[in-house]
Backbone as a printed PyTorch tensor [residue, N CA C, xyz], in Angstrom:
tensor([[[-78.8680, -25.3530,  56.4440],
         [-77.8290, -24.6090,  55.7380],
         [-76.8270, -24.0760,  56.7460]],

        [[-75.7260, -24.0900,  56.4680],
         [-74.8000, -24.0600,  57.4500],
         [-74.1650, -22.3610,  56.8800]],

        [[-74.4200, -21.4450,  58.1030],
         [-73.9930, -20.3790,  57.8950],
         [-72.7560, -19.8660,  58.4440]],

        [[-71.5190, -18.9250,  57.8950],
         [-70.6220, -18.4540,  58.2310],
         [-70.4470, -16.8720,  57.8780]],

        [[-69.1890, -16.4650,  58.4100],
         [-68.5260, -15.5910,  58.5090],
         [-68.0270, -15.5970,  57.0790]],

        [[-67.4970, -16.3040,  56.7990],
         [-66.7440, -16.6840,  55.2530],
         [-67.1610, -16.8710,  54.3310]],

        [[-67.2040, -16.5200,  52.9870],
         [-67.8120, -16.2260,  51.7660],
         [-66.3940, -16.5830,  50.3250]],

        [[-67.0370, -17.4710,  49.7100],
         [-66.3750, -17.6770,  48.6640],
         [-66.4920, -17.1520,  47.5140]],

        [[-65.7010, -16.5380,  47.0780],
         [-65.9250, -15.8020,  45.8220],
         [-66.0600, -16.3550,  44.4990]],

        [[-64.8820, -17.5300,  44.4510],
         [-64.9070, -18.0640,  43.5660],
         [-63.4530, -19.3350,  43.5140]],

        [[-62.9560, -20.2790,  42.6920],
         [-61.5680, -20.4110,  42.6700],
         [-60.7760, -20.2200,  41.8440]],

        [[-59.7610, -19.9930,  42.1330],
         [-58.3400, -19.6600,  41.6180],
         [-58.1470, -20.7190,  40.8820]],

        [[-57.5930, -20.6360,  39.5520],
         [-57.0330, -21.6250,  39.1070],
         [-56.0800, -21.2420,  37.8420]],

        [[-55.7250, -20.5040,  37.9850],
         [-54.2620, -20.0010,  37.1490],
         [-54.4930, -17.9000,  37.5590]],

        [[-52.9730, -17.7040,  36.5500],
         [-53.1410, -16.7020,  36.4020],
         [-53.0210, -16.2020,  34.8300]],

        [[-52.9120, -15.2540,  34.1150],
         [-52.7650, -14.5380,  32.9090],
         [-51.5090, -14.4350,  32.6580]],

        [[-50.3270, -14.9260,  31.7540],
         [-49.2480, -14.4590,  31.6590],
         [-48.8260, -12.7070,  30.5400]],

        [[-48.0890, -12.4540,  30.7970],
         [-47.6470, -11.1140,  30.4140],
         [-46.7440, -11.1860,  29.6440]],

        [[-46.3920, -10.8240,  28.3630],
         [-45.2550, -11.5020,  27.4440],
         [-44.7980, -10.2090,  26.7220]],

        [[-43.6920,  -9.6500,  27.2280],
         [-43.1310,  -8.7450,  27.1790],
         [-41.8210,  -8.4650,  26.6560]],

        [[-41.3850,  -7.6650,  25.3990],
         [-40.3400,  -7.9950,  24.8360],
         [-39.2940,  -6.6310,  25.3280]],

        [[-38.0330,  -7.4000,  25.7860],
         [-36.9890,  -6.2860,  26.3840],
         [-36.0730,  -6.4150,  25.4230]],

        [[-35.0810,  -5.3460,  25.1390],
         [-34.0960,  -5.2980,  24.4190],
         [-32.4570,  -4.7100,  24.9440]],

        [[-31.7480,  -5.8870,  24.7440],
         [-30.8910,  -5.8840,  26.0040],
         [-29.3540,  -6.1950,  25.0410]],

        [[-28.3580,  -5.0480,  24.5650],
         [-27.1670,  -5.1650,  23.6210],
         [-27.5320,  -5.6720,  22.6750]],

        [[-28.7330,  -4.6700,  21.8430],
         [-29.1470,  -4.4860,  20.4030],
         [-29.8390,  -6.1180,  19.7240]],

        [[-29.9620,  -7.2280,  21.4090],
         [-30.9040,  -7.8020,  20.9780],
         [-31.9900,  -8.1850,  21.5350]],

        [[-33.4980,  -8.5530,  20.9550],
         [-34.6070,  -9.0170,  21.6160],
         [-34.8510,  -9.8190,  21.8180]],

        [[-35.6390,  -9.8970,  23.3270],
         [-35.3290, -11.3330,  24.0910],
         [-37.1420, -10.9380,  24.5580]],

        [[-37.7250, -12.4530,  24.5980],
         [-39.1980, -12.1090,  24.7740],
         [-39.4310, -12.7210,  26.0570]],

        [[-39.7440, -12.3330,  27.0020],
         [-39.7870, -12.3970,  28.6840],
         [-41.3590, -12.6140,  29.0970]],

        [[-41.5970, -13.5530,  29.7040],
         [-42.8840, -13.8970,  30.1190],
         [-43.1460, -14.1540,  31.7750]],

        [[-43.7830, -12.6820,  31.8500],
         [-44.4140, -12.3590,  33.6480],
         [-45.5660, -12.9610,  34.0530]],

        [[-45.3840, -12.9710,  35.5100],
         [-46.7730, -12.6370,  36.1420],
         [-47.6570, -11.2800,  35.8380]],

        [[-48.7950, -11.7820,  35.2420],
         [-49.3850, -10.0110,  35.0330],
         [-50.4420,  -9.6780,  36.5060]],

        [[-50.0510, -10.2850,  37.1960],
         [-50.8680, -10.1530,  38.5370],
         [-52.6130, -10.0880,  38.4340]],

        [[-53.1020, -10.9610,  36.8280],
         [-54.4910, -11.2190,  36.6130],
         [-54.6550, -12.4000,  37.0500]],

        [[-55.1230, -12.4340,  38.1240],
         [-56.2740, -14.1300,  38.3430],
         [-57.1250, -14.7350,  37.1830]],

        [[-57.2700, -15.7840,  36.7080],
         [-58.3600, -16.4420,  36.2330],
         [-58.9640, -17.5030,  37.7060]],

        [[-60.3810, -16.9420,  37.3070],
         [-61.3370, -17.0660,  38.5930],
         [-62.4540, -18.1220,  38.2470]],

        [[-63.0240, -19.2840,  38.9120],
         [-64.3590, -20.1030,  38.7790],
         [-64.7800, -19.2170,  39.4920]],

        [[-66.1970, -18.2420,  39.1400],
         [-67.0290, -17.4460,  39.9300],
         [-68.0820, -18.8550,  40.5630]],

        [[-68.1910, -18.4660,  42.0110],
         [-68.8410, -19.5260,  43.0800],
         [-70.1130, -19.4320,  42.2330]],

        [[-70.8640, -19.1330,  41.8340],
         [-72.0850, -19.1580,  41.3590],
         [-72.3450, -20.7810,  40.5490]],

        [[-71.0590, -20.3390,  40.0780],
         [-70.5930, -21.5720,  39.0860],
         [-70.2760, -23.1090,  39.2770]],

        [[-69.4180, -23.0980,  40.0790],
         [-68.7810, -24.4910,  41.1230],
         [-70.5130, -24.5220,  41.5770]],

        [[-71.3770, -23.8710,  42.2500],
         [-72.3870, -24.1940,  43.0040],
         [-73.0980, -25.0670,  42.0500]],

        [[-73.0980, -24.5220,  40.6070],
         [-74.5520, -25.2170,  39.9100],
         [-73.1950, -26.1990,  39.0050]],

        [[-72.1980, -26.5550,  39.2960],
         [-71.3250, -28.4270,  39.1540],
         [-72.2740, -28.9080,  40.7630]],

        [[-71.6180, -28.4390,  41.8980],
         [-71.6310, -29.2050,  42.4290],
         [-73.3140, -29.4690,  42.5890]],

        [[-74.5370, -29.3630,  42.4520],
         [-75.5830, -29.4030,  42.5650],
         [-76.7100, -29.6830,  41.6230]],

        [[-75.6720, -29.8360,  40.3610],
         [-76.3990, -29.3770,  39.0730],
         [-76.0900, -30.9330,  37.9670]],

        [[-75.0780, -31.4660,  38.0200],
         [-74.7580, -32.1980,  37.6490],
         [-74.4610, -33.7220,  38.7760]],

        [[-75.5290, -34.7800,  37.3720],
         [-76.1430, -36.2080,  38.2970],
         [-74.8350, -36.9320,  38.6520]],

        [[-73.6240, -36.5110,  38.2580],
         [-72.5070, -37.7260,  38.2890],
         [-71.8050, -37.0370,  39.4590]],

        [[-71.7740, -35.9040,  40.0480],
         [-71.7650, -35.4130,  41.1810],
         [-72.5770, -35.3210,  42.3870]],

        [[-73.6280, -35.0360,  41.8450],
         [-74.4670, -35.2630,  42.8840],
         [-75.2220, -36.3860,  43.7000]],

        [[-74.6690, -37.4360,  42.6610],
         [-75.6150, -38.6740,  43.3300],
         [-74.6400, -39.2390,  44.5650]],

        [[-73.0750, -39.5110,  43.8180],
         [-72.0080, -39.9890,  44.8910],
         [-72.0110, -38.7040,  46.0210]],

        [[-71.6890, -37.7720,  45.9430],
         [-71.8900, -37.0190,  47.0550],
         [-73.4540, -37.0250,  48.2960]],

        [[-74.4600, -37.7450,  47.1940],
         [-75.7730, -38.2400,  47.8390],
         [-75.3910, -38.9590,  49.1210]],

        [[-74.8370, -40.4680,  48.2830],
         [-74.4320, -41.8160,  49.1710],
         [-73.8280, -41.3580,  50.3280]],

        [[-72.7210, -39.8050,  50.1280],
         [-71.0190, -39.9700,  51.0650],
         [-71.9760, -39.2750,  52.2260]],

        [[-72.7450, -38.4570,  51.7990],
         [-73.8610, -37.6520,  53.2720],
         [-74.7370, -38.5210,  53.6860]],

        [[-75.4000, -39.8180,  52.9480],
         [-76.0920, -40.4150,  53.7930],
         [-75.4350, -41.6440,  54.5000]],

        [[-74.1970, -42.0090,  54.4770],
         [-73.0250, -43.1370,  54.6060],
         [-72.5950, -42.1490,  56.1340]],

        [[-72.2490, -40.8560,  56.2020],
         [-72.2790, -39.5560,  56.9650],
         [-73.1650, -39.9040,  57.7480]],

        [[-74.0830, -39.6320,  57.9720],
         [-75.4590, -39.4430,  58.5730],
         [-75.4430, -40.6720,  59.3020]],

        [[-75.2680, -42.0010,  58.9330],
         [-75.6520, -43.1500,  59.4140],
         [-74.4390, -43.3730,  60.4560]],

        [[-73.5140, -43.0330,  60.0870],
         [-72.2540, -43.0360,  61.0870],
         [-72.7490, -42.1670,  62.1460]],

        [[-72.5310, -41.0790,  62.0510],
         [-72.8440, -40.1220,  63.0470],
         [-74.1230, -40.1190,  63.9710]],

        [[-74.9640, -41.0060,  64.0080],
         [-76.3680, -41.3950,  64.5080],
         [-76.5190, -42.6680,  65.2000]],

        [[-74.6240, -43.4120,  65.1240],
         [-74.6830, -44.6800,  65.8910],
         [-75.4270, -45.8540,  64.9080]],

        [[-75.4900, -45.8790,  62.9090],
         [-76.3580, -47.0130,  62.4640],
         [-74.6040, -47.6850,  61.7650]],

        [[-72.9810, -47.0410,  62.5340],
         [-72.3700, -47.6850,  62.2380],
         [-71.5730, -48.1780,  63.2880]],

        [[-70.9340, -49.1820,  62.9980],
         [-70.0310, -49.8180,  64.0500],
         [-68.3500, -49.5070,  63.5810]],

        [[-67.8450, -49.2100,  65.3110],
         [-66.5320, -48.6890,  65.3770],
         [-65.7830, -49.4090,  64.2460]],

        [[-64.1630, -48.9300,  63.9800],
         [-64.1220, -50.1240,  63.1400],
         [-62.5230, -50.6210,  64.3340]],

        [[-62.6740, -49.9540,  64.8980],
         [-61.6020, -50.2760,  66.4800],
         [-62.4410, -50.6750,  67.3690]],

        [[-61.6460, -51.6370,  68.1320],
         [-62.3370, -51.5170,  69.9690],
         [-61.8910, -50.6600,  70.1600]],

        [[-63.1500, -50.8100,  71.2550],
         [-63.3980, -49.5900,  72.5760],
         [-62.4010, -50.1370,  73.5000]],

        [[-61.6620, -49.0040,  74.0900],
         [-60.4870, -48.9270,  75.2310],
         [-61.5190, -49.4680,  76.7720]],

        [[-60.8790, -50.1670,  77.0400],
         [-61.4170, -50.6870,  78.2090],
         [-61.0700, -49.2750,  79.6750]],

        [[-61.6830, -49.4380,  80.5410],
         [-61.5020, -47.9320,  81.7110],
         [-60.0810, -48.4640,  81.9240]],

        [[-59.6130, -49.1850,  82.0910],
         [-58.1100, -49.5810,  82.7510],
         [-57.2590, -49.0980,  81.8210]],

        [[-57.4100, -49.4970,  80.8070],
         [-56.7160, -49.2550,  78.9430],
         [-56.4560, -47.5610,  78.9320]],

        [[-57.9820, -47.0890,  78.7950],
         [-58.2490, -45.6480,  78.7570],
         [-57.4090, -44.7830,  80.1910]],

        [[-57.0730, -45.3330,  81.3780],
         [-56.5610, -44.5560,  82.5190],
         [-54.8800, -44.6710,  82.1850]],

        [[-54.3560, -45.5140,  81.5470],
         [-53.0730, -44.9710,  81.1880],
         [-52.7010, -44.6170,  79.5020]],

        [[-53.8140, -43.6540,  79.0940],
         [-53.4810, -43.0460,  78.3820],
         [-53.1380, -41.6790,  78.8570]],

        [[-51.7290, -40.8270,  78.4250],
         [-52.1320, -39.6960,  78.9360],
         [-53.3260, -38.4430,  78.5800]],

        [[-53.2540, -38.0620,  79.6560],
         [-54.3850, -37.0530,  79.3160],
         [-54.1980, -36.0780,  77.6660]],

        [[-53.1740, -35.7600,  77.3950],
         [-52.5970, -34.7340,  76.4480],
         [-53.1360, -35.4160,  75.5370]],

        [[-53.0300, -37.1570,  75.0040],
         [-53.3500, -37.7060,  73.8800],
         [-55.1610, -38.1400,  73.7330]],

        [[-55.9580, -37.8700,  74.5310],
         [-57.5170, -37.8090,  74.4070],
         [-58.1690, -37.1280,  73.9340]],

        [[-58.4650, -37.2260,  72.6800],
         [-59.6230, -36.1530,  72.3010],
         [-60.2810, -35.8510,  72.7070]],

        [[-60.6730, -34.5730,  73.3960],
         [-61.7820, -33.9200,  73.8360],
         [-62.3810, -32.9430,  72.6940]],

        [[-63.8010, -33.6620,  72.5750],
         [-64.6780, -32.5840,  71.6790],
         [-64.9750, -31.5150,  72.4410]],

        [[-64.4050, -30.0920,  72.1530],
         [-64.5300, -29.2810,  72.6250],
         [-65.9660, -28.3720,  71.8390]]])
């Protein structure tokens, strides 16, 4: 389990509008705000989609073990490898270093 500093509450995915009628030279005009209410997915929630349901969880199965096999050397580059001559005039600035 991969632990952090950071904590999700939940996501954002709209807000509440505010529909408010002003009256402006004896006529009414109906005006629609931001009411500064979030509508929120509480994380509890997204957790038991993403974990809870088979049409999610199985492809996300494959993409971590497709993951896994890469990262362990059971895949092949899909570039050549820079030869030392190749690799010495690259500049330094453009080499990834895993820091």
């Amino acid at each position: 389990m991969l632990l952090s500093e950071y904590w999700v509450l939940g996501i954002n995915w709209g807000h509440l509008p505010a529909r408010l009628r002003m009256r402006e030279n004896a006529q009414d005009t109906r005006v629609l705000l931001d009411s500064s209410m979030s509508c929120v997915v509480p994380a509890w929630k997204v957790t038991e989609l993403l974990n809870g349901v088979q049409d999610v969880v199985k492809p996300r199965q494959r993409a971590e073990a497709q993951l896994a096999q890469q990262l362990t050397g059971g895949a092949k580059p899909d570039v050549e490898e820079r030869s030392d001559a190749a690799r010495a005039e690259v500049p330094k600035a453009d080499i990834n270093d895993d820091r």
